[in-house]
C-alpha positions as CSV (number, residue, x, y, z in Angstrom):
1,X,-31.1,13.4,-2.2
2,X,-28.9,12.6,0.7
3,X,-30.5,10.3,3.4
4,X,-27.7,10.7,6.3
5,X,-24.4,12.7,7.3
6,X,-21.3,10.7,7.9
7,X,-18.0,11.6,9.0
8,X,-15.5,10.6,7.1
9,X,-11.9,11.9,8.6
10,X,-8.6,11.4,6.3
11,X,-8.4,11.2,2.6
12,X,-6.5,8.6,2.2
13,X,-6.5,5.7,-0.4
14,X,-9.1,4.2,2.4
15,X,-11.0,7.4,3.5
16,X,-11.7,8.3,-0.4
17,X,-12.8,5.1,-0.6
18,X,-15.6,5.2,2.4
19,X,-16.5,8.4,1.1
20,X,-17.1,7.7,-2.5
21,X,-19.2,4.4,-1.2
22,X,-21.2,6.1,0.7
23,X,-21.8,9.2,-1.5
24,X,-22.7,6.8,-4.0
25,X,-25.2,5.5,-2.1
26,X,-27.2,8.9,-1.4
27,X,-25.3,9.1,2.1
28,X,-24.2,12.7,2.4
29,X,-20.4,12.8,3.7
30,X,-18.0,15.3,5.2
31,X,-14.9,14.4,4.1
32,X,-12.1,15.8,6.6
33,X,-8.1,16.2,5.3
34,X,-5.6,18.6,7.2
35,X,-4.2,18.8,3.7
36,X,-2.8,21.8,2.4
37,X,-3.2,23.4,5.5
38,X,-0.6,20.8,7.8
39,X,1.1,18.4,6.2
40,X,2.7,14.7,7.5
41,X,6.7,14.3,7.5
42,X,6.3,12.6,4.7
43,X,3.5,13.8,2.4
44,X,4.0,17.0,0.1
45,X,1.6,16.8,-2.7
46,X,-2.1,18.7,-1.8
47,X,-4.4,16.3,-3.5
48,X,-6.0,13.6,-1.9
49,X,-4.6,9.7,-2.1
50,X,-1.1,10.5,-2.3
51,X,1.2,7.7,-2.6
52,X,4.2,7.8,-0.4
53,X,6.4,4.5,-0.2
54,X,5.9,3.4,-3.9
55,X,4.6,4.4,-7.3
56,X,3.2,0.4,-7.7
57,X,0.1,-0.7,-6.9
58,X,1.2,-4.7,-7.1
59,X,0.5,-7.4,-8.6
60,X,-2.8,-7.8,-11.3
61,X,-2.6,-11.2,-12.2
62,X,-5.9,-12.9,-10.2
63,X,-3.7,-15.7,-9.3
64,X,-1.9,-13.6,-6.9
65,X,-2.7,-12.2,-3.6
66,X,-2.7,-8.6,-4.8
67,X,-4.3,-9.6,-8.3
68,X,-7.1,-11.1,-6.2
69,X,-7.4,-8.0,-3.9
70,X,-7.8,-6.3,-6.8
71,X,-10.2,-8.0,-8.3
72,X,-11.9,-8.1,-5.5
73,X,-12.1,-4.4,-5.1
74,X,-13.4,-4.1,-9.0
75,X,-17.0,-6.4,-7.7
76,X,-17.2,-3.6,-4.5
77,X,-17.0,-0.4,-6.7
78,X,-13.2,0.7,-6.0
79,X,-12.8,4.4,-7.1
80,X,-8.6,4.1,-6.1
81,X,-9.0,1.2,-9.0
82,X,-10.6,3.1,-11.5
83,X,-8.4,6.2,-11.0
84,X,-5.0,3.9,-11.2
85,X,-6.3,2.5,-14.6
86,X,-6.5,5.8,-15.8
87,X,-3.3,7.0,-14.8
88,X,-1.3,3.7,-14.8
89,X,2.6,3.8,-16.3
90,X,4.3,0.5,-17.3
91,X,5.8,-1.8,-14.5
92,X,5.5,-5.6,-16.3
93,X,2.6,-7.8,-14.4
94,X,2.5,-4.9,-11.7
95,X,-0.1,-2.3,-11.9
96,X,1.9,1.3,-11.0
97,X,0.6,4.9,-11.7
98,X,1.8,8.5,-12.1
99,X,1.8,9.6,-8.7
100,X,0.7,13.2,-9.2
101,X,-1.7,12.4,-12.1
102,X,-3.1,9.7,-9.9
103,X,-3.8,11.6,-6.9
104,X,-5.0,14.8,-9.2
105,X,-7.6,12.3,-10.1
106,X,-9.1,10.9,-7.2
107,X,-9.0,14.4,-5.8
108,X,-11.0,15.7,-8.9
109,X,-13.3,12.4,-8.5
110,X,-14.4,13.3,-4.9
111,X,-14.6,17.3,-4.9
112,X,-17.0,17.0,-7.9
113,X,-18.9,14.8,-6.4
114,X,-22.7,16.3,-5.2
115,X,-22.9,14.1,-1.7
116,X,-19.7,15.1,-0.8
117,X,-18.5,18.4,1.0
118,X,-14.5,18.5,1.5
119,X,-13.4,20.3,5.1
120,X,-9.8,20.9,5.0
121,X,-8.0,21.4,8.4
122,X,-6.8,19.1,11.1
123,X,-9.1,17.2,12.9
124,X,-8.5,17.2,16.7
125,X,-11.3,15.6,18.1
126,X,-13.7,12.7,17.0
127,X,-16.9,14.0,15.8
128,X,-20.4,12.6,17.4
129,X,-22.5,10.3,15.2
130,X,-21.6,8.0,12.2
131,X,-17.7,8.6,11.7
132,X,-15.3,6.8,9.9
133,X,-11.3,7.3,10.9
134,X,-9.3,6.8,8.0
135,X,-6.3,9.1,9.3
136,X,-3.9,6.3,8.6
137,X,-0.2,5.5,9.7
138,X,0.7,9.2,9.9
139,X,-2.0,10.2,11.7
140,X,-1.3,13.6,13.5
141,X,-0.5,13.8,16.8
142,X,-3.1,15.8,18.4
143,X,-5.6,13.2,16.5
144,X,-3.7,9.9,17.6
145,X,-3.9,10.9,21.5
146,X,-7.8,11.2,21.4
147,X,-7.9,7.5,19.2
148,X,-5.8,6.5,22.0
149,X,-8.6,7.7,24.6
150,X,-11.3,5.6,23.3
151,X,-9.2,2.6,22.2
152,X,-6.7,2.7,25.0
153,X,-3.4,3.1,23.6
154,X,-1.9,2.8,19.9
155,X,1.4,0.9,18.4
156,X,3.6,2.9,16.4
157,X,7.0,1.3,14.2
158,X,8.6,2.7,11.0
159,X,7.6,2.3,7.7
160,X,10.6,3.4,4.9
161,X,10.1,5.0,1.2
162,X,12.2,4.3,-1.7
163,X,14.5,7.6,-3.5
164,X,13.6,8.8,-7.0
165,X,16.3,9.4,-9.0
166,X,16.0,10.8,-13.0
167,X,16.3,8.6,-15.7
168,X,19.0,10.4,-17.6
169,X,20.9,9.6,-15.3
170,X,21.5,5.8,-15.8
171,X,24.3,4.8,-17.5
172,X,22.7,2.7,-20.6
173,X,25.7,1.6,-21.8
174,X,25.4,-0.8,-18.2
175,X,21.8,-0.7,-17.6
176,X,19.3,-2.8,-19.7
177,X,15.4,-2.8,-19.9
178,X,14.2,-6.6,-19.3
179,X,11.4,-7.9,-17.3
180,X,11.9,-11.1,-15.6
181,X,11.3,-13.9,-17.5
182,X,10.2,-11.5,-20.2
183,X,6.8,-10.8,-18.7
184,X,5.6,-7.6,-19.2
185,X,6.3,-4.9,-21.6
186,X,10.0,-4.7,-23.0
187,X,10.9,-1.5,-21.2
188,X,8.9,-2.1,-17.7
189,X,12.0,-2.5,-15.2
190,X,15.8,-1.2,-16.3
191,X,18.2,-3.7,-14.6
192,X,21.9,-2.5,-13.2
193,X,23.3,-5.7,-13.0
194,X,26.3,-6.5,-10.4
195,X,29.9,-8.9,-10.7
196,X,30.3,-10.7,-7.7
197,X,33.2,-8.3,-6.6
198,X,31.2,-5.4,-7.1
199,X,28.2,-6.8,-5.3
200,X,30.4,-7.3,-2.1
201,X,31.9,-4.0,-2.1
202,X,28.4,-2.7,-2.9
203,X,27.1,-4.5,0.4
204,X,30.0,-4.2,3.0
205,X,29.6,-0.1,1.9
206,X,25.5,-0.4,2.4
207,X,25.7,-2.6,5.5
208,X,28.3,-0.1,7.5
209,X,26.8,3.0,6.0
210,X,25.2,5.8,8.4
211,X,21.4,5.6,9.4
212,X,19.4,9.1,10.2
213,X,18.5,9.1,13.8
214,X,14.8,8.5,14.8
215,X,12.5,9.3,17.2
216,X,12.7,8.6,20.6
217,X,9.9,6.0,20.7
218,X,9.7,2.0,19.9
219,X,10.4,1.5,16.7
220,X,9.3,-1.8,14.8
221,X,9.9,-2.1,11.7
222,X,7.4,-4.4,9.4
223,X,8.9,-7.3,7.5
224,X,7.6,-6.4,4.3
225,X,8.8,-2.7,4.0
226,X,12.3,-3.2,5.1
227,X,14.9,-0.6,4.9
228,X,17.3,-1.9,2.4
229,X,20.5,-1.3,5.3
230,X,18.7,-3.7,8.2
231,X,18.4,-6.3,5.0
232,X,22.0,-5.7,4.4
233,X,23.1,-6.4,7.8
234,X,21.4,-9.8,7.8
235,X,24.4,-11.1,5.7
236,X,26.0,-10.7,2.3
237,X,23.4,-13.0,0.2
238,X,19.7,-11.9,1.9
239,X,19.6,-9.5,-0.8
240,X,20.5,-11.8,-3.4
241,X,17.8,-13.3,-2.3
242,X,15.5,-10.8,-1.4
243,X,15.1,-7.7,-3.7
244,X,17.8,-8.0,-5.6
245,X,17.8,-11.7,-6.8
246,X,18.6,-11.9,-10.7
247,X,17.0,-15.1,-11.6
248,X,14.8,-14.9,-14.5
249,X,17.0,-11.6,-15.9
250,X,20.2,-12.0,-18.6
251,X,22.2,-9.5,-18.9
252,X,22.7,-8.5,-22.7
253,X,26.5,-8.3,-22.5
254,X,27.7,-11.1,-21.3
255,X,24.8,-13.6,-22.1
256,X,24.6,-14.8,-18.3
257,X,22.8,-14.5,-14.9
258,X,24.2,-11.4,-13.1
259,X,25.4,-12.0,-9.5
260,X,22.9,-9.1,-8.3
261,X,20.4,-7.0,-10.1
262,X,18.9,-3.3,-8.7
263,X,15.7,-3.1,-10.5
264,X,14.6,0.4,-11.6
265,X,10.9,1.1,-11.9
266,X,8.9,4.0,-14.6
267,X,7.6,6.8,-11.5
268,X,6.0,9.2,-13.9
269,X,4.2,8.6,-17.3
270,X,6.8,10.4,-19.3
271,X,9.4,8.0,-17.9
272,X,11.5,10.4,-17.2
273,X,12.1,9.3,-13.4
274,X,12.8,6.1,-11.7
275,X,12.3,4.4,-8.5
276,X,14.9,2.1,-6.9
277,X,12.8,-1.4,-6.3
278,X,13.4,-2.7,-3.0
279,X,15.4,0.1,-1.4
280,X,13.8,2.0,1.1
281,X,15.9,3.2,3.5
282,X,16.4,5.2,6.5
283,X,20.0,5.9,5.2
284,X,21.6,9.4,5.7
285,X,20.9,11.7,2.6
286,X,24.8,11.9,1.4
287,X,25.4,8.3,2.4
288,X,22.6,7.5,0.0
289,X,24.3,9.2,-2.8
290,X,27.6,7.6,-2.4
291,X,26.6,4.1,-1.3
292,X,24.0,3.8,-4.0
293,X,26.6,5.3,-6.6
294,X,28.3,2.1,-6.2
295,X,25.3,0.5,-8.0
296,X,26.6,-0.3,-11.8
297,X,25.1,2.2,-13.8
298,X,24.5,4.4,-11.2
299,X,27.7,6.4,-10.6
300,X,26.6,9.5,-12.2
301,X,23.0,9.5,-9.7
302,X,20.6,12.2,-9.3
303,X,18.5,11.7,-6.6
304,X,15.1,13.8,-6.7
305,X,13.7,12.5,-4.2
306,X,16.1,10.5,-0.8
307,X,14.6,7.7,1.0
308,X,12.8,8.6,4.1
309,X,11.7,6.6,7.2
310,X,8.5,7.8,8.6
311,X,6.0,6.8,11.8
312,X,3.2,4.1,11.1
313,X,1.1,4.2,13.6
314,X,-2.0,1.2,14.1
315,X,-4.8,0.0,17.0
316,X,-5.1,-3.2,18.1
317,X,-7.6,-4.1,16.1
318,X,-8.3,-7.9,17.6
319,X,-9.4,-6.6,20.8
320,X,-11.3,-3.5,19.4
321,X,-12.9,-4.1,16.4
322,X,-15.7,-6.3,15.1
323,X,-15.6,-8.1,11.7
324,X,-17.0,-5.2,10.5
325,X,-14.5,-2.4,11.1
326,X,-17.0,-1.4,13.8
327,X,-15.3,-0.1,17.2
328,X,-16.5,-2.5,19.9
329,X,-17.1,0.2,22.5
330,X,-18.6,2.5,20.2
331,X,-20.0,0.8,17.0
332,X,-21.1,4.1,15.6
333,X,-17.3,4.6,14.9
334,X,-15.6,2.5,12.3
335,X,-12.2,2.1,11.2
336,X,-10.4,1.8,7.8
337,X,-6.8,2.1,6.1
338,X,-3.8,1.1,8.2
339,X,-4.6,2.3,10.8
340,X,-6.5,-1.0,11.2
341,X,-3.2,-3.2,10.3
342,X,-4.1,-4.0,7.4
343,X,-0.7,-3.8,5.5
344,X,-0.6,-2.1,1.9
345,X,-1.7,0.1,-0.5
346,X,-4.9,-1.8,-1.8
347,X,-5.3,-3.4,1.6
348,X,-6.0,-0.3,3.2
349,X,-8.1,0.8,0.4
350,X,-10.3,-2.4,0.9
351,X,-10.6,-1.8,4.2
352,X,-12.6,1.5,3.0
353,X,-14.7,-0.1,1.1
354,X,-15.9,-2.5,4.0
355,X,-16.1,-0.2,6.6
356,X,-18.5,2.0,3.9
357,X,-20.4,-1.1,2.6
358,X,-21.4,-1.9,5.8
359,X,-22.3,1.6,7.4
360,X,-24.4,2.2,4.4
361,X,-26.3,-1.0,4.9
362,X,-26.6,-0.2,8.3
363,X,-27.7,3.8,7.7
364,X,-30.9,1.9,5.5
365,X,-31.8,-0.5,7.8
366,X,-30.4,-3.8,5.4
367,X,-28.6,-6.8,6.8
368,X,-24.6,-6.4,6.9
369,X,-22.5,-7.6,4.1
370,X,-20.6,-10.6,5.1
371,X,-17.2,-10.5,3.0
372,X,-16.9,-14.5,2.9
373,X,-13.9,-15.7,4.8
374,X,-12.7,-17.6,1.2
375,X,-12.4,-14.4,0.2
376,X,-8.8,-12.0,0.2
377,X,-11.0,-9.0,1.8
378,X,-13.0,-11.4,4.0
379,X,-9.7,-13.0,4.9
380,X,-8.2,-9.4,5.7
381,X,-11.0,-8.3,8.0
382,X,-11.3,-11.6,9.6
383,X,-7.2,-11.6,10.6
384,X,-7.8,-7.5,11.7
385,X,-10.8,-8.8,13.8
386,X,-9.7,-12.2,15.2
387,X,-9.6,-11.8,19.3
388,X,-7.2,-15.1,19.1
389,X,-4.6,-13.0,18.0
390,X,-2.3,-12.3,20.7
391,X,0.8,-10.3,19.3
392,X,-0.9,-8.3,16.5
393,X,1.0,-7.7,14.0
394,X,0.1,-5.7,10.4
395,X,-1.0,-8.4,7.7
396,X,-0.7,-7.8,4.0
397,X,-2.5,-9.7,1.5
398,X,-1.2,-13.4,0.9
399,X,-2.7,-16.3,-0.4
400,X,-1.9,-18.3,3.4
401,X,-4.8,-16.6,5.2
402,X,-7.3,-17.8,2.6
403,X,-9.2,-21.1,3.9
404,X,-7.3,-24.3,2.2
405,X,-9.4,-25.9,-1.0
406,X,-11.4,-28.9,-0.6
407,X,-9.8,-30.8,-3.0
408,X,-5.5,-30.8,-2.8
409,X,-3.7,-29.1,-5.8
410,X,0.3,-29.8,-6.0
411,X,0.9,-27.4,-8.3
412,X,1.0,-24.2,-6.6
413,X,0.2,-21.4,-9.5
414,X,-3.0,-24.0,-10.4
415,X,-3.5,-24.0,-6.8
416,X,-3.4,-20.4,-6.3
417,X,-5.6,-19.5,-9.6
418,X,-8.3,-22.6,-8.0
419,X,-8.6,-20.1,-4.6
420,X,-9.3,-17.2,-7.2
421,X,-11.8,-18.3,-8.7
422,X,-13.6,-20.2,-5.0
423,X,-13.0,-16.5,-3.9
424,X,-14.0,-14.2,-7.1
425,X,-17.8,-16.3,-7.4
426,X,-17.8,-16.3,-3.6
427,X,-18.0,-12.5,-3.4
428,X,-20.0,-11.9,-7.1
429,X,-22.7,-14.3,-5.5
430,X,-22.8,-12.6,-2.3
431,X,-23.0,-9.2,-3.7
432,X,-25.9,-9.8,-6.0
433,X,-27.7,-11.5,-2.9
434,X,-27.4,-8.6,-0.6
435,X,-27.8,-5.8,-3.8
436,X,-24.6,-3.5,-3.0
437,X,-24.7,-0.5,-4.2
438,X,-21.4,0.4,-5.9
C-alpha cells in the first residue's frame, strides 16, 4: 500500500534511481519523462536511462574510485547496477553494457513496477509537494528557466560523445585485440596502433580540422569529457599521454610499444559495433570521416553514429543545496543526477539514490541517513554541498576527496584498496544501523 505521492521528474540514470527507491519503499511515485513525445539534441532511443556519451560504466575493481562507487551503490539498492549486470558486454576491468538492451531494461524494471505510474510529456513547471528534479544536463528549456526561478540562475558548458563506427570495418590485418597489461578478457579493446610519422600526420590533420559551430552561450568544457580536437591542440604528445598512451599494449607485428594507440571498445552485445575510446568530439561530421580515416586500421570507416557536442547544464549546488540534496529554500524539493554537478554516469546515479534514501526517511518520520564522509557517495554529496566552495565546478568520483587514512600507506594501489575497505564497512555499518530499505 502506498504511504505518500512523490514527484519524481526525469528518467534518467538518477531519476530511475529515486523512483525505484522510493517505490520500494511503499512511496507511491509519478515518474515524469518528455520521452517519446520531445526528445533532447542528443537523445534518440524511447526508453528510459539512455546512455549518451559512452557505452562504459567504468571501472569495477573496489580499489578504484568508480569500483568503490559502485560498490557502494550495490549496499544502497542500485537498480542502474543490477540492470547493467544483466546487459553488460566485455570491456577488460570496465563494466560497459548494450546500450539499447540496457535501457530496454530499466524501462521494463520501472513500468512494471505497482508504486510507480509513468507520465510522459514535458514538464514545464515544478509540481507542489515532495518532488525530486532529476532532468539532468539536457534539461529542456522551458524546464531550466523555472529551476532558474527558484535557484537563481543555472551554469551551462559542453559535454562531447564519442562516434560508433561498425566493426567490419576495421582493418584486422592492422588492428589487434589486447587489453592493457593483459587484464581483462582477450578481445575486450581492439588496438589501431600508430608509427611515429603517422601519429604526427594523424595529429597536425586533428588539431587543424573544422569544429561545428555552437550555441551562442558560455561554453565550458569539463576536463574529464574533452573533445578529442581541444586535446589535440594542447600539443603533439598530450594525447600520447592522455587517451591514446600505448604503455602496457604490444603490438603483435613488430613485438614493440606502438608510438600511439586508438582503443576501440564492444557498443553492443553482438560486437558488431565499436566505440572510439577517448574521442569525443565536436568535430564537423565529414572532417570526422577523413581525419579519423587516418587512424591505422581505420581507412575504410563506417561511422554509425558522428560525435556530437551537446549542452550540460548544472546549479550551484554549494550555495543551494544541503548535504542531503535538499534545496535550501525549499527543502521539500530535492535534487539528483548532474544537474547537481556531480560528474558521471554512476555519480549521478548515486546522487538518486541519496536524494530517495533520504526523502523516504523523511516521508516515515526516521532520522536521515548520513552517507559517512570516508565514504565515495558521502564524499560526492559532501563536495556538491560544501558552501566553501567558491568556483563550483562538476566533480567526478576520485580517490582525493576521500578523508586521508590514519595510518600512511606508500604504496598507492594498497593505499587505495585500504580506503575501500574504511569506506565499504563505513557504509554496511551505517546502513544496518539506520535499517534502509533497498
Amino acid at each position: 500500500m502506498a504511504i505518500y505521492d512523490v514527484s519524481v521528474i526525469g528518467a534518467g540514470l538518477a531519476g530511475c534511481e529515486a523512483a525505484w527507491i522510493l517505490a520500494q519503499g511503499g512511496v507511491k511515485v509519478r515518474l515524469c519523462e518528455m520521452k517519446p513525445h520531445k526528445y533532447s539534441p542528443a537523445h534518440s532511443h524511447p526508453g528510459m536511462a539512455e546512455l549518451v556519451c559512452s557505452n562504459s560504466l567504468k571501472a569495477e575493481r573496489e580499489g578504484s574510485a568508480q569500483g568503490l562507487l559502485k560498490a557502494e551503490m550495490r549496499i544502497l539498492g542500485s537498480l542502474i547496477l543490477q540492470c547493467a549486470e544483466d546487459t553488460r558486454v566485455p570491456a577488460g576491468g570496465a563494466l560497459a553494457v548494450d546500450r539499447q538492451k540496457f535501457s530496454d531494461a530499466v524501462t521494463a524494471r520501472i513500468k512494471n513496477h505497482p508504486n510507480i505510474e509513468v507520465v510522459s510529456g514535458e514538464v514545464t513547471e515544478i509540481p507542489g509537494g515532495y518532488t525530486v528534479i532529476a532532468t539532468g544536463p539536457l534539461t529542456s528549456d522551458a524546464l531550466a528557466h523555472r529551476i532558474g526561478d527558484i535557484c537563481g540562475g543555472a551554469l551551462s558548458f559542453y559535454d562531447a560523445a564519442a562516434p560508433i563506427i561498425t566493426a567490419e570495418s576495421v582493418d584486422m590485418q592492422i588492428a589487434y585485440f589486447q587489453s592493457r597489461y593483459d587484464r581483462g578478457g582477450a578481445e575486450d579493446y581492439l588496438n589501431c596502433p600508430f608509427g611515429k610519422d603517422e601519429y604526427e600526420r594523424f595529429h597536425a590533420a586533428l588539431a587543424a580540422a573544422q569544429t561545428a559551430p555552437q550555441k551562442d552561450f558560455d561554453v565550458r568544457v569539463y576536463e574529464g569529457c574533452m573533445p578529442v580536437e581541444v586535446m589535440a591542440g594542447r600539443g603533439v604528445d598530450t594525447l600520447r599521454y592522455g587517451p591514446l598512451r600505448p604503455v602496457g599494449l604490444r603490438d603483435p607485428r613488430t613485438g614493440k610499444r606502438p608510438w600511439a594507440v586508438v582503443q576501440l571498445r564492444r557498443e553492443n552485445a553482438a560486437g558488431t559495433l565499436l566505440n572510439l575510446v577517448g574521442f569525443q568530439t565536436n568535430l564537423k561530421f565529414p572532417e570526422q570521416k577523413r581525419v579519423f580515416a587516418m587512424i591505422p586500421g581505420l581507412e575504410n570507416i563506417d561511422i554509425v553514429r558522428y560525435g556530437v557536442m551537446h549542452r550540460n547544464t548544472f546549479i550551484d549546488s554549494p550555495r543551494l543545496l544541503d548535504r542531503y540534496l535538499r534545496l535550501k529554500t525549499d527543502p521539500r524539493i530535492r535534487f539528483a543526477g548532474q544537474i547537481t554537478g556531480v560528474e558521471g554516469y554512476m555519480e549521478s546515479a548515486m546522487s538518486g539514490l541519496a536524494a530517495a534514501h533520504n526523502l523516504l526517511r523523511e516521508i516515515r518520520g526516521d532520522a536521515p541517513l548520513e552517507l559517512p564522509p570516508q565514504t565515495m557517495s558521502g564524499a560526492l554529496c559532501g563536495y556538491i554541498s560544501d558552501e566553501s566552495i567558491r568556483d563550483f565546478q562538476p566533480m567526478g568520483a576520485n580517490m582525493g576527496i576521500l578523508a586521508p587514512l590514519a595510518e600512511h600507506i606508500r604504496n598507492k594501489q594498497a593505499r587505495y584498496e585500504a580506503l575501500a575497505r574504511r569506506s565499504l564497512n563505513s557504509l554496511q555499518r551505517t546502513v544496518d544501523n539506520r535499517g534502509v530499505i533497498i
